[in-house]
C-alpha positions as CSV (number, residue, x, y, z in Angstrom):
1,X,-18.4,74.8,14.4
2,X,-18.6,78.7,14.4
3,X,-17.5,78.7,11.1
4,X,-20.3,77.4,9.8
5,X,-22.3,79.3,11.5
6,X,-20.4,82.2,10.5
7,X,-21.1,81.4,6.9
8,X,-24.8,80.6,6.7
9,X,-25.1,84.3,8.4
10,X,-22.7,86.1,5.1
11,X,-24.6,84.0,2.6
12,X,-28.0,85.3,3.9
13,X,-26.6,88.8,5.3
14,X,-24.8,89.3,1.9
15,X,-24.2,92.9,0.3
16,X,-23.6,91.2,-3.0
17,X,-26.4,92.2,-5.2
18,X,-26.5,89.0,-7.3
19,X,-26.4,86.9,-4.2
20,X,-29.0,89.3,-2.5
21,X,-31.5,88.6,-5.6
22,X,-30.8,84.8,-5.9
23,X,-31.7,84.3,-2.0
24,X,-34.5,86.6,-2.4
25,X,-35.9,84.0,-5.0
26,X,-34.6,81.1,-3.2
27,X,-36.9,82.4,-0.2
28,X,-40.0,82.8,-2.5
29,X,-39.9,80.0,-4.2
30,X,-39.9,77.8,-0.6
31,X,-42.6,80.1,0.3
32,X,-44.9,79.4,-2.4
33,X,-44.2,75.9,-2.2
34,X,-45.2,76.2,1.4
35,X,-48.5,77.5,0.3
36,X,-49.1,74.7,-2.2
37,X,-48.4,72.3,0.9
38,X,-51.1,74.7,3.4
39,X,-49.5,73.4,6.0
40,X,-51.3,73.5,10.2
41,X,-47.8,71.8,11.4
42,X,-44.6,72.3,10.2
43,X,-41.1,70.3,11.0
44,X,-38.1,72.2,9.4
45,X,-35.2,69.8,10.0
46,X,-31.5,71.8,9.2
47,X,-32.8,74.8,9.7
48,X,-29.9,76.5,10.0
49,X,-29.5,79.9,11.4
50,X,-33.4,80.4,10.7
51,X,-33.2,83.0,8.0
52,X,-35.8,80.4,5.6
53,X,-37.6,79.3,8.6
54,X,-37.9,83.0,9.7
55,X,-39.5,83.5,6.2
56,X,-41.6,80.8,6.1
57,X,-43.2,81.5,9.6
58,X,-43.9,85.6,8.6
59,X,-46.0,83.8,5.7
60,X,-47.6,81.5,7.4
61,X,-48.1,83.1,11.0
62,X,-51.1,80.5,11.9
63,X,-48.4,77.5,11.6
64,X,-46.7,75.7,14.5
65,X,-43.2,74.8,13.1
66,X,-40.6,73.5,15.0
67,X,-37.4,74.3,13.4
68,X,-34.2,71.8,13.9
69,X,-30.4,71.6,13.7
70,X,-27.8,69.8,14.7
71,X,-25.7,72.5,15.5
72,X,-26.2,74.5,18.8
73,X,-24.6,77.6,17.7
74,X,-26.8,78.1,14.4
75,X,-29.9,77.1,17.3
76,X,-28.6,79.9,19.5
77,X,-28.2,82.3,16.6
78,X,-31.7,81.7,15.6
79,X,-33.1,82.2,18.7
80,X,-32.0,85.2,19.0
81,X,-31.9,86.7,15.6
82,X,-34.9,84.8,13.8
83,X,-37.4,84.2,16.6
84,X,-41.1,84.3,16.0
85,X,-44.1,83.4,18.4
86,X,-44.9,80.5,15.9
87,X,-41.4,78.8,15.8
88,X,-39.8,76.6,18.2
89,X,-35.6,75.9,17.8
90,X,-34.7,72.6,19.2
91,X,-31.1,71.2,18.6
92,X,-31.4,67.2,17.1
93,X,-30.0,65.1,14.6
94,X,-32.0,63.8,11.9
95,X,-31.3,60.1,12.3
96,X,-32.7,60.5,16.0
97,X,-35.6,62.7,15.9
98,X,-38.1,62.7,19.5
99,X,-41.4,62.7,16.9
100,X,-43.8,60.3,16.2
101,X,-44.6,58.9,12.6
102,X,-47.0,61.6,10.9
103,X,-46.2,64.3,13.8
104,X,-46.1,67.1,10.9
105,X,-49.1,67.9,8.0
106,X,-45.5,69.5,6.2
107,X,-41.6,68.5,6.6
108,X,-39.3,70.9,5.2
109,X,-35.3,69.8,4.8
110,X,-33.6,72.7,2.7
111,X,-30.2,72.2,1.8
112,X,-29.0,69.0,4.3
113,X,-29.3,65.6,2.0
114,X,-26.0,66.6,-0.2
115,X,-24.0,67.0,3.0
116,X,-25.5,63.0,4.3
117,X,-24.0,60.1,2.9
118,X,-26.7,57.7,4.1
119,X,-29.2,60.5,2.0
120,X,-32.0,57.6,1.8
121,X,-32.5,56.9,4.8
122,X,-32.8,60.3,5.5
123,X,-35.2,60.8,3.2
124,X,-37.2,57.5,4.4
125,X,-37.0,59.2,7.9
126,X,-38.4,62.8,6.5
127,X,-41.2,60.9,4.4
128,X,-42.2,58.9,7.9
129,X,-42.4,61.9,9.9
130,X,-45.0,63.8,7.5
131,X,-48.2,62.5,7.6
132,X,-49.5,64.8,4.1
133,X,-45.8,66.5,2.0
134,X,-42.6,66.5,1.7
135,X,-40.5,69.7,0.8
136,X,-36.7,69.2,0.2
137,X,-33.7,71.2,-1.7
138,X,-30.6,70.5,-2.8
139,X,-27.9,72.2,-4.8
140,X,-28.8,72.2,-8.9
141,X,-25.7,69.9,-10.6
142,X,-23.7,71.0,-11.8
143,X,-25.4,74.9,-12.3
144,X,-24.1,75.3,-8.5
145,X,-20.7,74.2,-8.6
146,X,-20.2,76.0,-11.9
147,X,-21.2,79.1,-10.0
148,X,-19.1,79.0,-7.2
149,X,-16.5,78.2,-9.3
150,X,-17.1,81.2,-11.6
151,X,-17.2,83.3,-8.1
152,X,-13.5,82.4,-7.8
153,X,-14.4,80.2,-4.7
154,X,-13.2,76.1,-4.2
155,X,-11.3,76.5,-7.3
156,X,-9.1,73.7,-6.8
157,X,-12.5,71.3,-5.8
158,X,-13.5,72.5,-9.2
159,X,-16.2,74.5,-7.5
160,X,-17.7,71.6,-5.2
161,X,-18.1,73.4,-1.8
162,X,-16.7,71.1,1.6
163,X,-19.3,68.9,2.7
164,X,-20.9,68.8,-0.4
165,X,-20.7,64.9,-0.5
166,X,-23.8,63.7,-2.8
167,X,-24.7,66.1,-6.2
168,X,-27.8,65.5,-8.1
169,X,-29.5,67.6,-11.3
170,X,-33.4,68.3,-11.2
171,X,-33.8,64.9,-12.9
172,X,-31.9,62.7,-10.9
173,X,-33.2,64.4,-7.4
174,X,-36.8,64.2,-8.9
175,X,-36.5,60.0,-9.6
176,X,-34.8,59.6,-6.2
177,X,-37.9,61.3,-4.3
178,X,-40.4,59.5,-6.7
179,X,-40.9,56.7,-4.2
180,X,-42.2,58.8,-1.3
181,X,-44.8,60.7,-2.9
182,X,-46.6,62.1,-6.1
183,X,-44.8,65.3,-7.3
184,X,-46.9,69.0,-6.6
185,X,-43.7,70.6,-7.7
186,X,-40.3,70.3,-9.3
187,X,-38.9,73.8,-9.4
188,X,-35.7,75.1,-10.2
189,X,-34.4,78.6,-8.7
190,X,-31.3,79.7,-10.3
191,X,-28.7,77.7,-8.0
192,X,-31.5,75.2,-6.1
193,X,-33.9,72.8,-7.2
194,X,-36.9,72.7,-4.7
195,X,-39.1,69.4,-4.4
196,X,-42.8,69.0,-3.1
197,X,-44.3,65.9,-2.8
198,X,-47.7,64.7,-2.0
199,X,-47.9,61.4,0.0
């Protein structure tokens, strides 16, 4: 799966200037919806290769999070590349998770549900695990695939990018997370729309 790991790294190690300035947003816009959450303990599940978690843990240096992926090699990477004294990387799956109900004041889970196809239970899983908010992002439908089609990339998947098996717009992603908590926040940034929720 190095390939995947591979391209997390160019997305958030990117030259471009317009990608540099929408991740750059993408990063603030978590972080302030971190803040909303003031969060003691924090579960980041698909994590990634910890650029986001990195960020979030800088802002928030009085946090525990504990930071998960089901891929060793993005674990590996972020161990060594986006380590901090506050974050711990474990490898898991989200369907088998070692916590206990309410384990986490805040879980984050950036940009995983539209590559799960059973996304509610996911979701059902997340919601059980927090015992105060719920932070998730997806891509924005159809902003996102109209972008990455416009960047000349997945042209003949009309710009829907492999793995991307579940698209929603802000509306539709809003309803579907109505049942697991009041809405702090429903933010769109640029490409993402970001979701806190209050249980």
């Amino acid at each position: 799966m190095r390939c995947k790991s591979i391209e997390d790294e160019k997305k958030h190690l990117s030259k471009n200037p317009i990608m540099k300035c929408v991740l750059r947003k993408f990063k603030k816009d978590i972080v302030h919806a971190v803040y909303l959450a003031s969060p003691k303990k924090i579960l980041d599940i698909g994590c990634g290769n910890g650029f986001i978690t990195k960020e979030i843990a800088k802002a928030f240096p009085k946090a525990k999070i504990t930071a998960v992926d089901i891929e060793r090699e993005k674990i590996d990477y972020a161990d060594r590349y986006n380590s901090s004294g506050n974050i711990k990387y474990i490898t898991g799956n989200i369907f088998n998770l070692p916590f206990k109900k309410s384990s986490f004041d805040l879980v984050i889970c950036n940009e995983v549900l539209e590559h799960i196809s059973d996304y509610k239970k996911a979701i059902e899983i997340l919601a059980m695990l927090s015992s105060k908010c719920l932070l998730v992002s997806v891509p924005n439908e159809p902003l996102f695939r109209i972008a990455t089609f416009m960047r000349g990339r997945h042209l003949r998947r009309f710009g829907n990018m492999p793995g991307h098996i579940n698209n929603w717009s802000k509306k539709q992603f809003v309803n579907l997370l109505k049942p697991y908590g009041g809405v702090i926040q429903a933010k769109t940034s640029t490409v993402w729309n970001i979701i806190l929720l209050e249980k």
